[in-house]
KOLLONU-693051 format. One line per 8 residues: number of its first residue (from 1); their letters; for each residue x, y, z of N, C-alpha, C. Coordinates in steps of 0.1 Angstrom, whole numbers, plus 5000, padded with zeros to 4 digits. Example, Ala and Ser with C-alpha at 12.3 -4.5 7.8 and 13.67 -1.06 7.14 Angstrom:
<fitors>
1> AS> 5132/4943/5078/5123/4955/5078/5132/4967/5078; 5128/4978/5071/5137/4989/5071/5129/5000/5079
</fitors>
This chain:
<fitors>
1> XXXXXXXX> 8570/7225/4742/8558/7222/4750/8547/7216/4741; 8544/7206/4745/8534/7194/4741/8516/7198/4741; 8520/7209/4754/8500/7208/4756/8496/7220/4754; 8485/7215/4752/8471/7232/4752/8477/7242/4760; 8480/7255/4763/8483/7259/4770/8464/7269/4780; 8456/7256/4782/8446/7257/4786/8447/7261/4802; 8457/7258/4809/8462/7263/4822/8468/7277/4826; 8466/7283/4834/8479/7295/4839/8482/7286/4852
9> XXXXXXXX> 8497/7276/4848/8499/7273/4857/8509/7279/4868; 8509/7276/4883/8518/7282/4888/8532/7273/4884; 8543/7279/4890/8555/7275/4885/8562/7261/4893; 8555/7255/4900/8556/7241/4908/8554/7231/4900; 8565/7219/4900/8559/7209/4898/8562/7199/4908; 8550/7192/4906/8550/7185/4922/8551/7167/4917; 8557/7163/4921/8562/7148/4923/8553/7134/4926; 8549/7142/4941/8548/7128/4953/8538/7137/4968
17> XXXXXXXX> 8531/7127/4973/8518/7133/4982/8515/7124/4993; 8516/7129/5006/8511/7118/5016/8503/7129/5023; 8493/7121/5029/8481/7133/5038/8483/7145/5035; 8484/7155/5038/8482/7170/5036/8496/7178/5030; 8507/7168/5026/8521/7169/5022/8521/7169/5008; 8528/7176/4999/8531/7171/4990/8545/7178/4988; 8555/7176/4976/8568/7177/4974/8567/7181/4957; 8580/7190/4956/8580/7193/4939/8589/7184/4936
25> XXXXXXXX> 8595/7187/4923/8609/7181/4923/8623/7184/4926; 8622/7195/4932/8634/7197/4936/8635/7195/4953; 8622/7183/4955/8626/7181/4973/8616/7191/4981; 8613/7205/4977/8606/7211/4987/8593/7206/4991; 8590/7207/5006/8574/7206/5008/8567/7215/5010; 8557/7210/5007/8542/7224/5009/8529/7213/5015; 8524/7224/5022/8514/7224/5031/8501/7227/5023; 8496/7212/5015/8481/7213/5003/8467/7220/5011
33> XXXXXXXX> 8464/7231/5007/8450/7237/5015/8447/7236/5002; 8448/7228/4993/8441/7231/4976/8436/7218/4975; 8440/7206/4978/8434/7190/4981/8432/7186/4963; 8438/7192/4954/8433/7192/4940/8421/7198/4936; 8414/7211/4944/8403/7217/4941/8395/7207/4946; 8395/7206/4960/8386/7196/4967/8377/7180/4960; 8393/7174/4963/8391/7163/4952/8399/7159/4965; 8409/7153/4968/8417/7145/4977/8409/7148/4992
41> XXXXXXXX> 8400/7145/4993/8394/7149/5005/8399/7140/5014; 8403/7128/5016/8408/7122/5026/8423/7121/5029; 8429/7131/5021/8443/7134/5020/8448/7127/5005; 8459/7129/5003/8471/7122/4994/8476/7109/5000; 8468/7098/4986/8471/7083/4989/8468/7082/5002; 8455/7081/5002/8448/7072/5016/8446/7060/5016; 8460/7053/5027/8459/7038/5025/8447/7032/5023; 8436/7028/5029/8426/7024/5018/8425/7018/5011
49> XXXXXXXX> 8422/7034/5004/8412/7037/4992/8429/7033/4979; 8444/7031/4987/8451/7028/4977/8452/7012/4977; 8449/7007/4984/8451/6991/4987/8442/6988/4982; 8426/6991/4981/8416/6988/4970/8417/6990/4954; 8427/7003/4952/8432/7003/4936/8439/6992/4930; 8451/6990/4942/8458/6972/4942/8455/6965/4938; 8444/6958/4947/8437/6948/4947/8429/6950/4934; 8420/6955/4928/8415/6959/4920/8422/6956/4906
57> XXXXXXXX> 8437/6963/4904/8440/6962/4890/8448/6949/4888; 8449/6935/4902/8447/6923/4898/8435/6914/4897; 8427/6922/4892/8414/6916/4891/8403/6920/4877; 8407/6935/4876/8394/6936/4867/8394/6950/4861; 8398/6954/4851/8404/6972/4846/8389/6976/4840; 8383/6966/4832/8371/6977/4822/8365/6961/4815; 8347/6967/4816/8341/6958/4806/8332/6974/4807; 8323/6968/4795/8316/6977/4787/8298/6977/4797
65> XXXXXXXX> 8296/6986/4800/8284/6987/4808/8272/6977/4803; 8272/6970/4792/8263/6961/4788/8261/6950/4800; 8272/6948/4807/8272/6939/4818/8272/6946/4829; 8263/6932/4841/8262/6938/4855/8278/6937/4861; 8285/6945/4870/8294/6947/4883/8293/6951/4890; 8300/6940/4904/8297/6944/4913/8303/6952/4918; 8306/6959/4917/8313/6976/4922/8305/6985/4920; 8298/6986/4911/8289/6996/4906/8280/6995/4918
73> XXXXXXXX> 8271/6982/4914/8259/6978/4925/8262/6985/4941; 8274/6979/4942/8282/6981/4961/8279/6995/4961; 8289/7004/4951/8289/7020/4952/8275/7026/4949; 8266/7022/4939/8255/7029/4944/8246/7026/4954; 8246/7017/4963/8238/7013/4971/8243/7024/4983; 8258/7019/4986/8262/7030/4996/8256/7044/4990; 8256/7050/4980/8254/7060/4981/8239/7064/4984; 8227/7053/4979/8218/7056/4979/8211/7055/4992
81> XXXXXXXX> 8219/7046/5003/8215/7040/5013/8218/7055/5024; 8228/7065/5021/8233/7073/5026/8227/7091/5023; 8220/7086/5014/8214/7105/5010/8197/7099/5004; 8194/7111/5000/8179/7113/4995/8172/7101/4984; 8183/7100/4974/8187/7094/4961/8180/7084/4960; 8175/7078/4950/8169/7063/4945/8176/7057/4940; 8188/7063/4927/8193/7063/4917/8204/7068/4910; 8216/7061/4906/8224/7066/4904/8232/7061/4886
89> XXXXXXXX> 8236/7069/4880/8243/7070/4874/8256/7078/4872; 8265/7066/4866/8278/7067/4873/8287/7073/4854; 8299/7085/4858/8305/7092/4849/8315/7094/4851; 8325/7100/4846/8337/7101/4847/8344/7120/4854; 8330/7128/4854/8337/7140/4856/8327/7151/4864; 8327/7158/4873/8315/7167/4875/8308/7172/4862; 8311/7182/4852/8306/7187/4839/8296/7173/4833; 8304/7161/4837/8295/7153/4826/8282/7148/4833
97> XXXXXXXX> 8284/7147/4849/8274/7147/4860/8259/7155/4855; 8267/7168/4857/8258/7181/4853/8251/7179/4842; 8260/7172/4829/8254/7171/4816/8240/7163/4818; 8244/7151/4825/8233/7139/4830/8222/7146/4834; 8226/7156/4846/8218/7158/4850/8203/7169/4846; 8208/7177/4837/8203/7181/4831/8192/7178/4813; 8201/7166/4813/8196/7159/4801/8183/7151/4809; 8183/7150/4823/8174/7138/4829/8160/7146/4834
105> XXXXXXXX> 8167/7163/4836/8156/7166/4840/8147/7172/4826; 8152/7174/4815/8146/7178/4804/8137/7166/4799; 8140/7153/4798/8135/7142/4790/8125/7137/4801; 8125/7136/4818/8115/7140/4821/8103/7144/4823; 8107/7157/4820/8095/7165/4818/8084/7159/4800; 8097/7157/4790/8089/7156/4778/8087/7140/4778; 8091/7131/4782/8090/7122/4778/8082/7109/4787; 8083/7118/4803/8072/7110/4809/8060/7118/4815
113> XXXXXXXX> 8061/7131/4819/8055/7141/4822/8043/7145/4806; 8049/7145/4800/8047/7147/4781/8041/7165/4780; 8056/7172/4787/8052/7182/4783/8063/7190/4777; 8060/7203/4773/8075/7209/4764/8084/7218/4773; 8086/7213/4784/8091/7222/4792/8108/7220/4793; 8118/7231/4791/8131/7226/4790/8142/7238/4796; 8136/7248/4799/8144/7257/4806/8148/7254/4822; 8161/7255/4822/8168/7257/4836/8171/7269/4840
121> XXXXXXXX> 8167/7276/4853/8171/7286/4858/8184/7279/4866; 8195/7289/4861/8213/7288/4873/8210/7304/4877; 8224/7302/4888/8228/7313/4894/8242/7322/4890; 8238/7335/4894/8251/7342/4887/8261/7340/4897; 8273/7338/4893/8288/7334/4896/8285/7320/4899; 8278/7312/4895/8281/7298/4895/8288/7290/4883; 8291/7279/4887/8303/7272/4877/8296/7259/4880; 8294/7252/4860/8291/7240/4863/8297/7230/4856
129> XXXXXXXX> 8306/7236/4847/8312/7226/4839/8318/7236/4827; 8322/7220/4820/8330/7232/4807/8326/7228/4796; 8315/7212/4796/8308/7215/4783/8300/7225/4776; 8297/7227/4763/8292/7236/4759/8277/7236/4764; 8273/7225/4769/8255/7232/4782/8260/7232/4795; 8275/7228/4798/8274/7232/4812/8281/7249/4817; 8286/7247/4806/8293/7268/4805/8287/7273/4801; 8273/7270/4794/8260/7278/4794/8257/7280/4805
137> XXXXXXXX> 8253/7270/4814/8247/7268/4822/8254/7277/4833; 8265/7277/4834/8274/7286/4845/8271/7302/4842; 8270/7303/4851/8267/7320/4854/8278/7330/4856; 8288/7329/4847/8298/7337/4845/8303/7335/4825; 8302/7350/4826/8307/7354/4811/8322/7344/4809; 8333/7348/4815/8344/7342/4809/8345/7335/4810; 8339/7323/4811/8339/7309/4804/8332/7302/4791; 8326/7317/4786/8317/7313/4776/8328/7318/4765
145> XXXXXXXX> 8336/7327/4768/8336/7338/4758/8344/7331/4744; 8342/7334/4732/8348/7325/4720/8338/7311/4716; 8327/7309/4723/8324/7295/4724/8312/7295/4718; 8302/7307/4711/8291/7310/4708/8293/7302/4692; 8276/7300/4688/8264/7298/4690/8261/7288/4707; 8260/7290/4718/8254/7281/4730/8242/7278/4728; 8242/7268/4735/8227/7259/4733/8210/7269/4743; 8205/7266/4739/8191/7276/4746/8184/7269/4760
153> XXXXXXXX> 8181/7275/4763/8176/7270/4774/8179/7270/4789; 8189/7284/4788/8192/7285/4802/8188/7302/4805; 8183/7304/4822/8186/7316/4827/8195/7314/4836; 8199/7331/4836/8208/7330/4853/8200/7343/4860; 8194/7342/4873/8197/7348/4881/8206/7354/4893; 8203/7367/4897/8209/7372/4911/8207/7361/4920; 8222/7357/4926/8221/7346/4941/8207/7357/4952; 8198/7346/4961/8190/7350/4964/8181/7359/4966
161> XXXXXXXX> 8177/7358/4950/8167/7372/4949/8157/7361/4943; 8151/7358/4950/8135/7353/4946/8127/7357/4943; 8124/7371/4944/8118/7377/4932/8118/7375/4911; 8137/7377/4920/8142/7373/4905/8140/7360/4897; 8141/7351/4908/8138/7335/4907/8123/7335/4899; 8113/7335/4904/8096/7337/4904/8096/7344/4889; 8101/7353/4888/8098/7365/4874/8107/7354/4863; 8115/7340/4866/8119/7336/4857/8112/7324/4850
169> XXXXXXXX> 8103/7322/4854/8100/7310/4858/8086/7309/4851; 8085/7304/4838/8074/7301/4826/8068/7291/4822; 8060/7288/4813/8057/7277/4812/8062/7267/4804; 8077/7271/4804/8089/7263/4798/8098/7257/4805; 8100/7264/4818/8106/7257/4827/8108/7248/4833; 8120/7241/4832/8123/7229/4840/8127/7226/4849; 8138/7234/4858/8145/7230/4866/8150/7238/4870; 8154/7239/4886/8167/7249/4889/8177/7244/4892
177> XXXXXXXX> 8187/7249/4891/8200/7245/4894/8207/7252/4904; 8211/7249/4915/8222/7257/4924/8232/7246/4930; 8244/7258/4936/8252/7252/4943/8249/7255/4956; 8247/7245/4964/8250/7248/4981/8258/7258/4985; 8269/7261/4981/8277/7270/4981/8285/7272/4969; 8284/7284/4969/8293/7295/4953/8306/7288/4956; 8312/7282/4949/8323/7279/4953/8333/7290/4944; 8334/7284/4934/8343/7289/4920/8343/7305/4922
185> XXXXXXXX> 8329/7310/4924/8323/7322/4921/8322/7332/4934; 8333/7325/4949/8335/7335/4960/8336/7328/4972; 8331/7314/4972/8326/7307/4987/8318/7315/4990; 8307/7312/4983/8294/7319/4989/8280/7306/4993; 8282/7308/5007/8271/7299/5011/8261/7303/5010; 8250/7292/4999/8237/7299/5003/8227/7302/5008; 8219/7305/5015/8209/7305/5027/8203/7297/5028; 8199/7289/5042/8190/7277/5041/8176/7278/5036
193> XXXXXXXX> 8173/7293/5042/8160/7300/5039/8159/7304/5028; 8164/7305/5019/8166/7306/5003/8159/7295/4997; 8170/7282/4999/8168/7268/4999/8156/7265/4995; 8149/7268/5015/8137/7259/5010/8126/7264/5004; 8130/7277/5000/8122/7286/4993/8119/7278/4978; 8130/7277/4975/8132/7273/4963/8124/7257/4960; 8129/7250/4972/8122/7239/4971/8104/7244/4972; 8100/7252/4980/8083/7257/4980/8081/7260/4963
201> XXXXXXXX> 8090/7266/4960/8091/7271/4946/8083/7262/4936; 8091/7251/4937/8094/7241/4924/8084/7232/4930; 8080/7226/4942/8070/7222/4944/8056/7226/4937; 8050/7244/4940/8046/7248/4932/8041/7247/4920; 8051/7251/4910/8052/7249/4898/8054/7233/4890; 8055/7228/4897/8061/7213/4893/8074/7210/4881; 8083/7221/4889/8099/7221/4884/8106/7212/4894; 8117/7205/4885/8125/7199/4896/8139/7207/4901
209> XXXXXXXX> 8143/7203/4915/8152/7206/4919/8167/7203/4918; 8176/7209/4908/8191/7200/4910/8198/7208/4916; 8210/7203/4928/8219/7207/4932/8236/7205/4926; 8241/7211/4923/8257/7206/4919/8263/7208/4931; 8267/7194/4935/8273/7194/4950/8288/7184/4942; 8292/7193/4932/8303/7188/4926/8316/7193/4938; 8317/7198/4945/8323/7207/4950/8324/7205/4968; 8308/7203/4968/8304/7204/4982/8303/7194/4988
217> XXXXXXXX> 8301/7180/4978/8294/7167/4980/8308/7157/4988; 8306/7152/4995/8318/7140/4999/8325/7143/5014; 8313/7151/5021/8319/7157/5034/8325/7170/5038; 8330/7175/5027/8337/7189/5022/8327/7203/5031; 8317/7201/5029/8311/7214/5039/8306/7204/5056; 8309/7196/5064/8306/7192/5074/8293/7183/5076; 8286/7180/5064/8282/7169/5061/8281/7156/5049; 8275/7149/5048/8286/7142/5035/8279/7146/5023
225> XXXXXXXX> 8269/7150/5023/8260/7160/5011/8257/7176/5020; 8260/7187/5009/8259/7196/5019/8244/7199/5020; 8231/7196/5012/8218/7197/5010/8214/7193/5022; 8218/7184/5029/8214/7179/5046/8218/7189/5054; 8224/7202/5052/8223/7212/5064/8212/7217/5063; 8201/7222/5052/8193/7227/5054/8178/7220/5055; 8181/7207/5052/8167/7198/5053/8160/7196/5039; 8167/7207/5029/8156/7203/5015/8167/7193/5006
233> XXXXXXXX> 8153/7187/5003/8163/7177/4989/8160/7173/4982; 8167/7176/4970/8170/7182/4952/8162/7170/4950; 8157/7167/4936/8152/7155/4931/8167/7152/4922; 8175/7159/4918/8184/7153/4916/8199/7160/4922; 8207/7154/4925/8220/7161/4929/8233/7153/4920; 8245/7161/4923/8260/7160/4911/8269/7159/4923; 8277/7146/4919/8291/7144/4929/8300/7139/4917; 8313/7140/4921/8326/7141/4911/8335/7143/4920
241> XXXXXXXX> 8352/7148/4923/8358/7157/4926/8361/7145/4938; 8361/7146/4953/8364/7141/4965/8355/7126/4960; 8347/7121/4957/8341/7106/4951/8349/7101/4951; 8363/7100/4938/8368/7087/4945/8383/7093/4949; 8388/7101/4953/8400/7105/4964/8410/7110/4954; 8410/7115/4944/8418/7115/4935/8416/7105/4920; 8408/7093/4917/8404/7084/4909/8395/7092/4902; 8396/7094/4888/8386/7103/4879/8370/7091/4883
249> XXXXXXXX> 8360/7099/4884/8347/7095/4887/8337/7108/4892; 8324/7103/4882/8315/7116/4891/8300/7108/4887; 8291/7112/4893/8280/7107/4897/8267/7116/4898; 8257/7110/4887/8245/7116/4891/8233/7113/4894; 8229/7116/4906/8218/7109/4918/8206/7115/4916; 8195/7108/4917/8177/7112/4912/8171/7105/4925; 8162/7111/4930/8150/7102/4934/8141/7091/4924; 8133/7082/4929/8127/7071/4920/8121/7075/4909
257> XXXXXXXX> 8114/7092/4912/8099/7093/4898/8107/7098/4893; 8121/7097/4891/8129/7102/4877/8130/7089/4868; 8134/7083/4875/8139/7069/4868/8139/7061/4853; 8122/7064/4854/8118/7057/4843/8121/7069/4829; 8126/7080/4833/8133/7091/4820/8143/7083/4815; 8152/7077/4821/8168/7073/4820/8166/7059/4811; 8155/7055/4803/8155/7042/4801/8170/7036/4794; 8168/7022/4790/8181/7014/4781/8182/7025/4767
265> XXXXXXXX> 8194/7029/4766/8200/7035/4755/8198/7053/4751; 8191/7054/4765/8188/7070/4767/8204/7081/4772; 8211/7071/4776/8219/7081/4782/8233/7072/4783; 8244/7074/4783/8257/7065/4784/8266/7066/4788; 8277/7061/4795/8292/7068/4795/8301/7056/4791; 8310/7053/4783/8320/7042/4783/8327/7036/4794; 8333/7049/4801/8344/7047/4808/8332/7051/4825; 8320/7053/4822/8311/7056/4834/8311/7046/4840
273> XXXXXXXX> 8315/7042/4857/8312/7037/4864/8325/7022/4864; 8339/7025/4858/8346/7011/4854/8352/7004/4871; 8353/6991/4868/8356/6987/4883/8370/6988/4889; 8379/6996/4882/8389/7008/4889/8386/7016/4895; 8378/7025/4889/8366/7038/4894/8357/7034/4911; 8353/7024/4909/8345/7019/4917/8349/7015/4929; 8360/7005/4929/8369/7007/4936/8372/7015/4948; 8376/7030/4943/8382/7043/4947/8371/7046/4954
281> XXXXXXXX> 8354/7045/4948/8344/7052/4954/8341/7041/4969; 8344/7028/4966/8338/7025/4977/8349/7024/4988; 8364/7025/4985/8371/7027/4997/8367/7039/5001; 8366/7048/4994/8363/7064/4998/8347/7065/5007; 8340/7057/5003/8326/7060/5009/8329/7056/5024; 8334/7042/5025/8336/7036/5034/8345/7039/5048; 8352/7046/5040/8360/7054/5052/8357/7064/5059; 8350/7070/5050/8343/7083/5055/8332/7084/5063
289> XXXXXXXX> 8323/7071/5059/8314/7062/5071/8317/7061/5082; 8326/7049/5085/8336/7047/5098/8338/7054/5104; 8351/7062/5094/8355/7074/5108/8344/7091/5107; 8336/7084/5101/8326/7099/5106/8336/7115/5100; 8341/7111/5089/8347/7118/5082/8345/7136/5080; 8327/7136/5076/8320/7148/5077/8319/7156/5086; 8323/7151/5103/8322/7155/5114/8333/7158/5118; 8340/7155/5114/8357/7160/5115/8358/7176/5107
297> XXXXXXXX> 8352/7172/5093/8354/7183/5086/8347/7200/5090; 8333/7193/5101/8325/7204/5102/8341/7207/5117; 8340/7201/5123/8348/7208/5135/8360/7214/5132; 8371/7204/5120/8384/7216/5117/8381/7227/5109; 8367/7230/5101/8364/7242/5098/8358/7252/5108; 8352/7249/5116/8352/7260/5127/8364/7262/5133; 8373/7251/5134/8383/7255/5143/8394/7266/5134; 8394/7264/5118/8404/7270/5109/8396/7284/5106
305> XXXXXXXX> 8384/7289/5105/8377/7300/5104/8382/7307/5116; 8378/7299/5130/8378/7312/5141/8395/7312/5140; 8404/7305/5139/8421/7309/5137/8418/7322/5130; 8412/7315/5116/8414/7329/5108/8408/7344/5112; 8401/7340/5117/8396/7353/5121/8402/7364/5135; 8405/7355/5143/8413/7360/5153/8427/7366/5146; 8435/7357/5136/8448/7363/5130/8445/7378/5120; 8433/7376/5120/8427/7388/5105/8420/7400/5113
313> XXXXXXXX> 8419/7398/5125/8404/7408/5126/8407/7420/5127; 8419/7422/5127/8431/7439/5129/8436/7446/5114; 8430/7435/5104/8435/7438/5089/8427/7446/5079; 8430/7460/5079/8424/7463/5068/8418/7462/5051; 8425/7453/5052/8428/7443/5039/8417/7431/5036; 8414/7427/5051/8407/7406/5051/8389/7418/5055; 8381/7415/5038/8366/7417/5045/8363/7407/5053; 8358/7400/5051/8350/7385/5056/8359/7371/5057
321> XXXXXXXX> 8359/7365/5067/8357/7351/5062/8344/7341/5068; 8346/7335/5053/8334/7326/5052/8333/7316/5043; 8320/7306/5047/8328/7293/5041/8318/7285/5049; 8318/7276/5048/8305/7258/5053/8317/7248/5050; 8321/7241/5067/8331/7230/5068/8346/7237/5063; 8346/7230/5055/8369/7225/5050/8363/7230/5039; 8354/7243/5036/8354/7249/5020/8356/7267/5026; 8362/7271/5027/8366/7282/5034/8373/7295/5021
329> XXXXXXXX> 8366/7305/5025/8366/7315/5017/8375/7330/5022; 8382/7338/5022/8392/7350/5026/8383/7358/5014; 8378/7369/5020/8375/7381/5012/8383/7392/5013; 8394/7397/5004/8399/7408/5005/8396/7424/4997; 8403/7429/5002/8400/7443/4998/8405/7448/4984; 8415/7435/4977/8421/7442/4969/8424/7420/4960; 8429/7426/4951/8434/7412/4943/8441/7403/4952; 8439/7394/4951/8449/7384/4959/8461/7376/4955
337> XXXXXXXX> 8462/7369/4938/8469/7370/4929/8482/7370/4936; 8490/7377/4936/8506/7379/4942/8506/7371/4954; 8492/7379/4969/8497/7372/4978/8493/7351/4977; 8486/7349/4970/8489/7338/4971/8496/7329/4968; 8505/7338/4950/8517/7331/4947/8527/7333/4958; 8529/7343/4970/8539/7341/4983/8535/7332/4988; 8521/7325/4989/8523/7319/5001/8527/7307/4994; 8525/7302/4984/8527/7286/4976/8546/7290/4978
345> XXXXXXXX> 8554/7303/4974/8567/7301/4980/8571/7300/4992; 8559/7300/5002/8564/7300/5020/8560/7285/5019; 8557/7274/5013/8548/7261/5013/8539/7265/5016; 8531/7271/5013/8513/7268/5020/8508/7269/5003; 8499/7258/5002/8491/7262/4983/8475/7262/4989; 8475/7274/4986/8460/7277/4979/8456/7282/4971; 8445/7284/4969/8439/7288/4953/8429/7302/4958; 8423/7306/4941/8419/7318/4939/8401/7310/4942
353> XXXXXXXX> 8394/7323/4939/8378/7319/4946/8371/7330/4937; 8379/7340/4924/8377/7350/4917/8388/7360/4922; 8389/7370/4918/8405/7377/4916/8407/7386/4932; 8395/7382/4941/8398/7392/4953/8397/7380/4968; 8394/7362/4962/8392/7361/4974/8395/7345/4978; 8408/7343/4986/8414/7333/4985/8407/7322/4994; 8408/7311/4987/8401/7299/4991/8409/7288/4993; 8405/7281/5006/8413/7273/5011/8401/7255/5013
361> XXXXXXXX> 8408/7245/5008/8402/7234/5007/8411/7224/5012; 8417/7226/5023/8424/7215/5030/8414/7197/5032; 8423/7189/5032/8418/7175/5033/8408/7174/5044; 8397/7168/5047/8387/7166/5057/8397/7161/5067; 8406/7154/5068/8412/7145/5075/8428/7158/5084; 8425/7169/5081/8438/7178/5083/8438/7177/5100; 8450/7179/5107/8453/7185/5122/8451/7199/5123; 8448/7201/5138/8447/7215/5144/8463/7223/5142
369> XXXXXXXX> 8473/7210/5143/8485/7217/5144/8487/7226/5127; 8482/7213/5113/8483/7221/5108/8473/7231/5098; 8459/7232/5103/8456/7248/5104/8464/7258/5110; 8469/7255/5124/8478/7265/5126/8490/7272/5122; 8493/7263/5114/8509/7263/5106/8498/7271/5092; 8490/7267/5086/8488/7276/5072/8478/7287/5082; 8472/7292/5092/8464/7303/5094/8478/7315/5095; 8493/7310/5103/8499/7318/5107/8508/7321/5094
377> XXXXXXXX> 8508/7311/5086/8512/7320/5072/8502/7327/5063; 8493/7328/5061/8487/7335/5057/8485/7347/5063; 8479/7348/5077/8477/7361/5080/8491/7371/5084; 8505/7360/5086/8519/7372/5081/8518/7377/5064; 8513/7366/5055/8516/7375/5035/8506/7386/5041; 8497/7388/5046/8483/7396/5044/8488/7407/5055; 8496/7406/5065/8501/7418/5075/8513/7425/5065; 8521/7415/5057/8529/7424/5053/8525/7430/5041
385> XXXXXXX> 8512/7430/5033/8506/7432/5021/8505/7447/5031; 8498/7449/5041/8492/7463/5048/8507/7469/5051; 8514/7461/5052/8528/7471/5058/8537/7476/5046; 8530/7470/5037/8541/7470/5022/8552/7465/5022; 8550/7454/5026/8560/7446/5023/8563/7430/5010; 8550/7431/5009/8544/7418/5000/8538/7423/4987; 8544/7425/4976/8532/7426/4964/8537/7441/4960
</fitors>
C-alpha cells in the first residue's frame, strides 16, 4: 500500500458512474445517496458538464493567472449575476475557499478599515476545512488533535445561543462564520431567526458576515445558495464540492466594499480558477439554471423526508429526521456505523453525519422511484437493528 492511510475506507472499490448509479469492480451496483459528499450534485457524468470537459481539453489545460480567460470572466459573472456577491475568487478546494475567506475578512478590517481587529467567532460541531486555520476554525476537537501549536484567533460557540455569540464578541473581532446547515457535525439546520440575528449582530458591531455554503451551496438545500431561504446575506460566502460536478474547484464570493482588501499580489492560487476547472463550473451553473435544478432538489427532499418518516415513525431506534432539500439527516438512538456498512452491502451508500446519525446526499437530479428504493432499504437495516437482526 502506496498511500497515507488518512482514510477509514469502506471495503468498495468502485470503477464507473452514470446519474445516481455507480458499480465496483466486481460488476455490482449501488444506489449513490453519498454524490461524493455532495459534490456530484447533478449526478455521475452529466452529459454536459462532460461534453464541455471535451471540448475544453482540445483547446486550453492551464496558463498562469497573470492572464485574462474567458472562463473565469463567464463563471464569475454567472455566479455573481445569481447570488448577493460582487466578487469572486476562484480555488481549487472548499478549506482553501474558507482560507480566502478568512484571510479577506482579516486584511479588511486592518488594511482598509485600519483597525486591529482579527478574531472570528465559528460554531461548535462545525467543519471547515483541514488547513491548519481552517481545523482551527472547525468546532470539533478531533480534527485538531496532534496538530498543535494552532494559529490564534478563533472562538467557537454553542449553535444558537446568542447570548453566547454577544459575550464573544470584542474589540478584536472580525467575523463570524457559520454553516447554513451543520452538515459534518449532525445535519443541523440553522434557524432563520438565528440568522438574521446574527446578521443584526454584525451589522451592529461592524463585523462581517461569512457563510461556508461548501456543503450547502450549488442547490443541495432547495435553493442554489442556501443563505436565500432566510433572506440574510453574508458579505462573504464559500462554494467548492457540487461547483463543478465532480471537477476539483471552490470559490470565494464578497460583496463590492470588500474588494479593494484583495488587491494584485494579496492573495493567489496556481491552479485557482484553470480553464478545465471553469469549464465544469459553467456547464454546471448552466444547467442548473435551465432546468431549475434547486427546485427539483427542494421537492425530492420533501418527498424523501416524508418517505422517511412514514417508514420510521414506529422505530424506536430513528429520533428525528431532518435536513433542508437533498441534505437529509437520520438521528438515531444508538451508533449507526454497522447499519450503514449493511446498507452499502444491500447497494444503497451513505455516509456517517457523527457516530449516531446517518446522512443521506443523493444527486439534485434523483427520481421518486429511486428515493423509494433507498427509503425502503433503510428503514428494513433500521427494523431489523430493533428486531436484532442487524448489528
Amino acid at each position: 500500500m502506496s498511500l497515507f492511510p488518512t482514510y477509514a475506507r469502506y471495503p468498495i472499490r468502485l470503477v464507473r458512474g452514470k446519474g445516481s448509479r455507480l458499480w465496483d469492480d466486481q460488476g455490482k451496483e449501488y444506489l449513490d445517496f453519498m454524490s461524493g459528499l455532495a459534490v456530484t450534485n447533478l449526478g455521475h457524468v452529466p452529459d454536459r458538464v462532460r461534453d464541455a470537459l471535451v471540448r475544453q481539453l482540445d483547446r486550453l489545460w492551464h496558463v498562469c493567472n497573470l492572464f485574462h480567460t474567458e472562463g473565469q470572466e463567464l463563471a464569475a459573472r454567472l455566479l455573481t449575476e445569481n447570488s448577493c456577491a460582487d466578487a469572486v475568487f476562484f480555488c481549487n478546494s472548499g478549506a482553501e475557499a474558507n482560507e480566502a475567506a478568512i484571510k479577506l475578512a482579516r486584511r479588511y478590517h486592518r488594511k482598509v478599515l485600519g483597525n486591529d481587529r482579527y478574531k472570528i467567532i465559528t460554531f461548535e460541531r462545525s467543519f471547515h476545512g483541514r488547513t491548519l486555520t481552517t481545523l482551527t476554525a472547525t468546532g470539533q476537537d478531533k480534527v485538531k488533535d496532534g496538530f498543535d501549536p494552532l494559529p490564534d484567533g478563533f472562538v467557537h460557540v454553542p449553535l444558537h445561543d446568542l447570548a453566547a455569540v454577544e459575550a464573544a464578541v470584542d474589540d478584536r473581532t472580525a467575523a463570524i462564520m457559520i454553516e447554513p446547515v451543520v452538515a459534518e457535525g449532525g445535519v443541523l439546520p440553522v434557524e432563520d431567526d438565528f440568522l438574521r440575528s446574527l446578521r443584526e449582530l454584525c451589522d451592529r458591531h461592524g463585523l462581517l458576515l461569512i457563510f461556508d455554503e461548501v456543503q450547502t451551496g450549488m442547490g443541495r438545500t432547495g435553493k442554489l445558495f442556501a443563505y436565500q431561504h432566510s433572506g440574510v446575506e453574508p458579505d462573504i460566502f464559500t462554494l467548492a464540492k457540487g461547483l463543478g460536478s465532480g471537477f476539483p474547484v471552490g470559490a470565494m464570493l464578497a460583496k463590492e466594499h470588500l474588494v479593494p482588501a484583495f488587491s494584485p499580489g494579496t492573495h493567489a492560487s496556481t491552479f485557482g480558477g484553470t480553464p478545465i476547472a471553469m469549464a465544469a463550473v459553467i456547464a454546471t451553473l448552466e444547467t442548473m439554471l435551465e432546468l431549475d435544478v434547486p427546485a427539483k432538489a427542494a421537492e425530492a427532499g420533501e418527498y424523501l423526508m416524508r418517505r422517511l418518516r412514514e417508514e420510521t415513525r414506529d422505530l424506536p431506534n430513528v429520533a428525528e429526521i431532518r435536513g433542508k432539500g437533498l441534505l437529509v439527516g437520520i438521528q438515531c438512538a444508538h451508533p449507526v456505523a454497522d447499519a450503514v456498512a449493511e446498507l452499502h452491502r444491500r447497494g444503497l451508500l451513505v455516509v456517517t453525519a457523527g457516530p449516531e446519525v446517518i446522512r443521506l446526499l443523493p444527486n439534485l437530479l434523483v427520481t421518486r422511484e429511486e428515493i423509494d428504493e433507498a427509503a425502503d432499504k433503510i428503514a428494513a437495516v433500521l427494523r431489523e437493528r430493533v428486531a436484532g437482526t442487524v448489528g
